[in-house]
Wavefront OBJ file of the C-alpha trace (Angstrom):
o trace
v 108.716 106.540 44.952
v 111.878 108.136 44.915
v 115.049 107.852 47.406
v 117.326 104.980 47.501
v 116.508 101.814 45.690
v 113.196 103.052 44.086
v 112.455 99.580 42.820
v 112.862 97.952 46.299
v 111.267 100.655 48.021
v 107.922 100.294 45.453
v 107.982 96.743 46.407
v 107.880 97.076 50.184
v 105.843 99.568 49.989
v 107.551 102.079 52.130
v 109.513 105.205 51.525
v 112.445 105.972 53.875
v 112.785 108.884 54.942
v 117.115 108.130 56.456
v 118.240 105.710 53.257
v 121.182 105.689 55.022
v 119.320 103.203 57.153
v 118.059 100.969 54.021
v 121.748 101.140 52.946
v 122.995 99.812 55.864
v 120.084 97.373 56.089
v 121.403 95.720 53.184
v 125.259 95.548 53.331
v 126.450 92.220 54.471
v 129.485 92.229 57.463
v 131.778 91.136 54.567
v 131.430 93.871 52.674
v 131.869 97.043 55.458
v 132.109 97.211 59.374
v 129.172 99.490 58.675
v 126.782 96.335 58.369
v 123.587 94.919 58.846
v 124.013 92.621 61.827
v 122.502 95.313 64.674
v 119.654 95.584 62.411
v 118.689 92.318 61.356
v 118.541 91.743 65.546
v 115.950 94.394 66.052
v 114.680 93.094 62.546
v 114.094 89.512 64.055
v 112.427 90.676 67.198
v 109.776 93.056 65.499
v 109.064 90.278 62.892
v 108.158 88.052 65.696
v 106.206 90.059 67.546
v 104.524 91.628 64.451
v 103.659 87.848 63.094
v 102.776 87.156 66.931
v 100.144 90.062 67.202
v 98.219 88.856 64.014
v 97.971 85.166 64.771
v 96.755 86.424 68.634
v 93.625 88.363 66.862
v 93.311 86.069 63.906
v 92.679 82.449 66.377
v 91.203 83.913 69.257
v 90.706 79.782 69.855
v 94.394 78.456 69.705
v 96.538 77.995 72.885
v 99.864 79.604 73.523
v 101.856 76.190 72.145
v 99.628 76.260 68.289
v 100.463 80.033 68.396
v 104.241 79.786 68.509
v 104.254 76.780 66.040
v 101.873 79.035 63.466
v 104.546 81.689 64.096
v 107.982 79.496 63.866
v 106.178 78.137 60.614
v 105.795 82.079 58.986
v 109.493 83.629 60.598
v 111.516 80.757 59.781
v 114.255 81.243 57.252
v 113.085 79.428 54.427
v 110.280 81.300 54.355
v 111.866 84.653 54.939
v 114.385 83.905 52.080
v 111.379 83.135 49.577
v 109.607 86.568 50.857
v 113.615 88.152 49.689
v 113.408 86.576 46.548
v 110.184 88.106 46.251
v 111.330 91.435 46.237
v 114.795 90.721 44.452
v 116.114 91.654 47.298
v 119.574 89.418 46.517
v 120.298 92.188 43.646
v 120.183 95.145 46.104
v 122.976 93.340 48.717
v 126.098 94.815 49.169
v 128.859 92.000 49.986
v 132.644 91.410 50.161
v 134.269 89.650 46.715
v 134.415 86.256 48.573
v 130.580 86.175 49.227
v 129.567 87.445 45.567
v 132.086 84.841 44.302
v 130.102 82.155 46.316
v 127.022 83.048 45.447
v 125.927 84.733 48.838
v 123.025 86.882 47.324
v 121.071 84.015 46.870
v 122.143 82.428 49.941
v 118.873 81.222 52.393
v 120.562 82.805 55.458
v 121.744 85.720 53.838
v 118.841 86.774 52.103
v 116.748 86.111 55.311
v 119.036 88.176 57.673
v 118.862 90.926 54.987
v 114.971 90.940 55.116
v 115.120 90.945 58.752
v 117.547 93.943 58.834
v 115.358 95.730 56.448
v 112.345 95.576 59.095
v 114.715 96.850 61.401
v 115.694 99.911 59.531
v 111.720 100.764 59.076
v 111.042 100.419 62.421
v 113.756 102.599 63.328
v 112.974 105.087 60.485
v 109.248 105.214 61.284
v 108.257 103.058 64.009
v 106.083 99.723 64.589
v 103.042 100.753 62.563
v 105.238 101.227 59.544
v 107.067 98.111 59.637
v 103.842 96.174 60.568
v 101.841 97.479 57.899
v 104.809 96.323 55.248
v 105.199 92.865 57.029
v 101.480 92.587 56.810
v 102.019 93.117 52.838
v 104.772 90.703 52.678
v 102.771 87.709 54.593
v 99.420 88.882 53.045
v 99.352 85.174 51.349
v 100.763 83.228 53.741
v 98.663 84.634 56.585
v 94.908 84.051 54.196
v 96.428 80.752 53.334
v 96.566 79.619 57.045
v 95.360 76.501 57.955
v 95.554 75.971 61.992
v 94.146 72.376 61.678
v 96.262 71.195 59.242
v 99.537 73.839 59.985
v 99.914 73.220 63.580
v 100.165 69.460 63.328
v 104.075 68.668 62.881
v 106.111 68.594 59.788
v 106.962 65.066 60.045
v 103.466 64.182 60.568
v 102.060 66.295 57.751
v 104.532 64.860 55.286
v 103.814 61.110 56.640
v 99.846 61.436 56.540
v 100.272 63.087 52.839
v 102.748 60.240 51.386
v 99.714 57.689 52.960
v 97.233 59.550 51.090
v 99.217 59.471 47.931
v 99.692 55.546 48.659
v 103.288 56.283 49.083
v 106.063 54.848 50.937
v 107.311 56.539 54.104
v 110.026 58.760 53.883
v 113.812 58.034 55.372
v 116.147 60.334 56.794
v 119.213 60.232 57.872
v 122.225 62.214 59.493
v 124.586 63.845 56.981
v 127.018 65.786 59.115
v 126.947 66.874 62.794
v 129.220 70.476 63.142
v 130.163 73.006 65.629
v 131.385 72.655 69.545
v 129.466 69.960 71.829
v 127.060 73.114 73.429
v 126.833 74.564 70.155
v 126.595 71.510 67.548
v 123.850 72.343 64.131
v 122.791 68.712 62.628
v 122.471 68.226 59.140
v 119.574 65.595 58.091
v 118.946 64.688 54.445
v 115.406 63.287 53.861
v 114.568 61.319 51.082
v 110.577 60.469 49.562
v 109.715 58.566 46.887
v 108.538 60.905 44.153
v 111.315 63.532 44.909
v 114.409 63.576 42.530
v 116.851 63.828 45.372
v 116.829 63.672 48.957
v 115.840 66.803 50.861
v 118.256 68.669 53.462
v 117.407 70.452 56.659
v 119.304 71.950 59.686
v 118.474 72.357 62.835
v 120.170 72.291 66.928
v 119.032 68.625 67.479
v 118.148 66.023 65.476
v 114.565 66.143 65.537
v 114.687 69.841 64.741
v 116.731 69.150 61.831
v 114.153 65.846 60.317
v 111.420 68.395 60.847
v 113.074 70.980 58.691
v 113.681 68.490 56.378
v 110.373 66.947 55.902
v 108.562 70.387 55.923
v 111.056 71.070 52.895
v 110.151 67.661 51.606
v 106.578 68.755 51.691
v 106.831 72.017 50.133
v 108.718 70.698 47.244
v 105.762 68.081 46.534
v 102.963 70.243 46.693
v 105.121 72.552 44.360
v 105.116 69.230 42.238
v 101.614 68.612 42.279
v 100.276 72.067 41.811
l 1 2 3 4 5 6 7 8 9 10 11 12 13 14 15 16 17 18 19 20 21 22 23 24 25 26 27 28 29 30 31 32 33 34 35 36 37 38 39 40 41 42 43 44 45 46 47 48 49 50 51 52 53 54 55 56 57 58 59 60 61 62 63 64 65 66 67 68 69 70 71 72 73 74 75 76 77 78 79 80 81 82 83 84 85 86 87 88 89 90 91 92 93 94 95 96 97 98 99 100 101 102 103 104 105 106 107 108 109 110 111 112 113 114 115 116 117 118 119 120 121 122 123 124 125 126 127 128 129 130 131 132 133 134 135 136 137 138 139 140 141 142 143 144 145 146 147 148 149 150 151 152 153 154 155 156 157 158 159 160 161 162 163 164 165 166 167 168 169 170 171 172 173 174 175 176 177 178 179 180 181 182 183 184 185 186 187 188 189 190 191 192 193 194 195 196 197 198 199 200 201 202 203 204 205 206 207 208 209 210 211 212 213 214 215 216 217 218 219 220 221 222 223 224 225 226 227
């Protein structure tokens, strides 16, 4: 394929037909006023419903609540940032010194808000169909790999029922930092399981949000192990 980014374009699959678009799909606000932030909103919302769609045909049998969990599990940042790395998608950014300095292009949110952007700039180049079929590609493992039994019971669960199995002890976790205004405030959780070399971290608007992130990071990391 030819056009901008050949290598990128050959991994997604898709050809633009504006790379204008793809270029501005993948400059970061600190590098140009010219950024990625409009896309990576139409990005997000396409994703969803894309993801959505699938999971709706796919389980015919789960309710609306095991639907948006399956879906929160596959659009959630972590994963979206391993889907970037994927397609070395942190060599293609464009961002100001301070962020290359820091190490933004293989920054979680950054790399995730990039991908996003990058489904916006299909869809706007081509429409859903395009940027469903390249999604599609993207997830094609994480969608076959799909447990709804097992998936749709809740991080902290998973992660406790596979430490019992494993005769291990239960995991801790514990408040690192709490940040931003009162109506706005992001906690910080660290996690830490026997077995792991260090403690785990995860994010999240409340508390429990943030120990789920954490132990389905936790989990991840020990199945990584084990594999």
């Amino acid at each position: 394929m030819s056009g901008a980014h050949p290598e990128l374009t050959q991994s997604l699959g898709y050809r633009f037909r504006d790379p204008a678009l793809l270029e501005r799909a993948l400059t970061h606000r600190s590098k140009s006023s010219d950024n990625n932030e409009r896309l990576e909103f139409l990005g997000d919302g396409v994703l969803n419903f894309s993801i959505a769609a699938t999971l709706y045909e796919r389980f015919p049998q789960l309710t609306e609540g095991e639907l948006t969990r399956l879906r929160a599990g596959l659009v959630r940042m972590e994963t979206l940032a391993g889907l970037a790395r994927r397609l070395r998608l942190g060599g293609f950014l464009g961002l100001g010194g301070g962020e290359l300095k820091s190490g933004g292009h293989d920054r979680d949110s950054i790399l995730a808000d990039a991908l996003e952007a990058v489904f916006g700039a299909i869809y706007e180049d081509a429409g859903f169909e395009a940027v469903h079929r390249v999604i599609q590609g993207l997830y094609r493992d994480a969608l076959a790999g799909i447990d709804p039994q097992s998936v749709l019971k809740d991080p902290k669960t998973r992660l406790q029922e596979y430490l019992q199995k494993q005769s291990i002890s239960t995991p801790s976790y514990n408040v690192l930092e709490i940040v931003g205004e009162p109506h706005q405030q992001r906690f910080i959780v660290e996690c830490s399981v026997p077995g792991l070399p260090q403690p785990v971290r995860g994010e999240g608007l409340s508390r429990r949000a943030a120990e789920q992130q954490a132990a389905s990071s936790a989990l991840e990391a020990l199945l990584a192990r084990d594999a």
